[in-house]
C-alpha positions as CSV (number, residue, x, y, z in Angstrom):
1,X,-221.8,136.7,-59.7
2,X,-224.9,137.0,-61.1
3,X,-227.4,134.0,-62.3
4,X,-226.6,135.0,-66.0
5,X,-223.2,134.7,-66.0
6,X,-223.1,131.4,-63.7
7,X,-225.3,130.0,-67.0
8,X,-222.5,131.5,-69.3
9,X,-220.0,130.0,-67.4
10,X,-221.6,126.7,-67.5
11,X,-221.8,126.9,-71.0
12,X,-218.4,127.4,-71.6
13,X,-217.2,124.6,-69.1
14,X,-219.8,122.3,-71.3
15,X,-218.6,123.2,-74.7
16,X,-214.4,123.3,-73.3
17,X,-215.5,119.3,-72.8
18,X,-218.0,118.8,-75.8
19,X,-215.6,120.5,-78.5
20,X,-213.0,118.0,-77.9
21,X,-215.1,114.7,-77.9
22,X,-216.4,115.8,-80.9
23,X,-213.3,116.6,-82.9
24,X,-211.9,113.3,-81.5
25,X,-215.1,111.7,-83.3
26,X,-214.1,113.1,-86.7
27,X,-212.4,110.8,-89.3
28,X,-209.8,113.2,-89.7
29,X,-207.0,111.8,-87.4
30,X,-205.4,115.6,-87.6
31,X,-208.4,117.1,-86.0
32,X,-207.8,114.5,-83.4
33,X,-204.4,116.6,-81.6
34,X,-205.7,119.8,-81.2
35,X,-206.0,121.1,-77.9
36,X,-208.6,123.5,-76.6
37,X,-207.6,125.8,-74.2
38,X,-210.8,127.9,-73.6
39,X,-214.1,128.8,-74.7
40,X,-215.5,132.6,-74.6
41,X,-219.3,132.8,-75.2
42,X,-221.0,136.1,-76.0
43,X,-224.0,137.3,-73.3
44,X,-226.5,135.6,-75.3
45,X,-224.7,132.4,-76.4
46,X,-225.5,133.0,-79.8
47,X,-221.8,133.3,-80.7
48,X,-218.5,131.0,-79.0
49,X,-215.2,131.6,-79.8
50,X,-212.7,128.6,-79.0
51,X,-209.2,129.2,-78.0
52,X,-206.5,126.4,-79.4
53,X,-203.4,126.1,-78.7
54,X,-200.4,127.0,-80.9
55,X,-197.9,124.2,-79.9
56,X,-195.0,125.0,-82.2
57,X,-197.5,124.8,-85.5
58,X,-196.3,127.4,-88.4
59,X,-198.2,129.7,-89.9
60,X,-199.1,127.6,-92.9
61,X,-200.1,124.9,-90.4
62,X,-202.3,126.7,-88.4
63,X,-204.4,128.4,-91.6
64,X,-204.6,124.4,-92.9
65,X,-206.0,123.6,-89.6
66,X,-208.3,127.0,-89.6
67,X,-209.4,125.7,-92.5
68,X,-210.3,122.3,-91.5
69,X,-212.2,123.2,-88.8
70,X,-214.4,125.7,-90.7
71,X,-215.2,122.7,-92.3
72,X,-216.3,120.9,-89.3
73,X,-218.1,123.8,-87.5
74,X,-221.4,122.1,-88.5
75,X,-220.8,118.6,-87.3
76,X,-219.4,120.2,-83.8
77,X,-222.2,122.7,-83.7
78,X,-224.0,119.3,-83.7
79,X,-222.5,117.5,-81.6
80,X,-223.1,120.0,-79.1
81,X,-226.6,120.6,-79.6
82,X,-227.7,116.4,-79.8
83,X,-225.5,115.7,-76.6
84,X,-226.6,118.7,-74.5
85,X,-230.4,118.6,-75.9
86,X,-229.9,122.8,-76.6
87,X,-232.8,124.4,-78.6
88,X,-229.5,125.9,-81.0
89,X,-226.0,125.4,-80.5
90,X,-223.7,128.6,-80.5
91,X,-221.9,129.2,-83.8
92,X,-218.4,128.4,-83.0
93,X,-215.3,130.3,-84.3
94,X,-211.8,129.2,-84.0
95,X,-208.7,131.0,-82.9
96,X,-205.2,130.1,-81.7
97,X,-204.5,131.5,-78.7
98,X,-201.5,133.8,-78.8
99,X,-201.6,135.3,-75.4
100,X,-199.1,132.3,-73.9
101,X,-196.3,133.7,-76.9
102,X,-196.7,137.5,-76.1
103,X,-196.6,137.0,-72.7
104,X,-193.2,135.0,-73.1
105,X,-192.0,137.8,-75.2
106,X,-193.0,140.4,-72.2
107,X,-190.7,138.0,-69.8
108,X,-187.9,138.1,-72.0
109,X,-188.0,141.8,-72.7
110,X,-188.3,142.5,-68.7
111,X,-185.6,140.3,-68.2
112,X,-183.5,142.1,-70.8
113,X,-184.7,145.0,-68.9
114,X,-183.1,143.8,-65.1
115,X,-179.7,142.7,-67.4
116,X,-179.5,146.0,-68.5
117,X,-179.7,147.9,-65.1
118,X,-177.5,145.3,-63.4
């Protein structure tokens, strides 16, 4: 691993914590339950995308939340970049994270799959 990506990783570890205690600092009790599951920088750490997680929230849910935390970005971005002492903070976008679903759907089809042959 090289000395680069040991500083990306760091970053990510640091924002996976920081995203979180900010959001908890928020007066919006809402923002206050969501769960981040991980945190992808780009090479230059100009850009973050943060993984949440689903956890059973419907579609119209999850675009509310979205929304909310486009709101936010600013005051996170913030956060991050007063705690940490950064020169810029990355510009953070939010995503669920899906992967946990499909690959619940790829068990159940290869299951199906070993019915079938049995």
């Amino acid at each position: 691993m090289t000395e680069a990506q040991i500083k990306l990783k760091r970053t990510e570890s640091l924002l996976l914590e920081l995203i979180p205690e900010a959001l908890g600092s928020l007066n919006d009790k809402r923002l206050h339950d969501i769960n981040v599951i991980e945190v992808k920088c780009s090479r230059g750490k100009s850009d973050a995308k943060v993984y949440l997680d689903p956890a059973s929230l419907s579609e119209q849910e999850k675009r509310d939340y979205l929304k909310l935390l486009r709101k936010a970005r600013p005051i996170v971005e913030t956060f991050c970049l007063k705690d940490q002492g950064w020169f810029r903070s990355p510009k953070l976008t939010f995503e669920f994270d899906e992967q946990l679903k499909k690959s619940q759907n790829l068990e159940e089809l290869f299951k199906r799959i070993a019915k079938d042959e049995e």
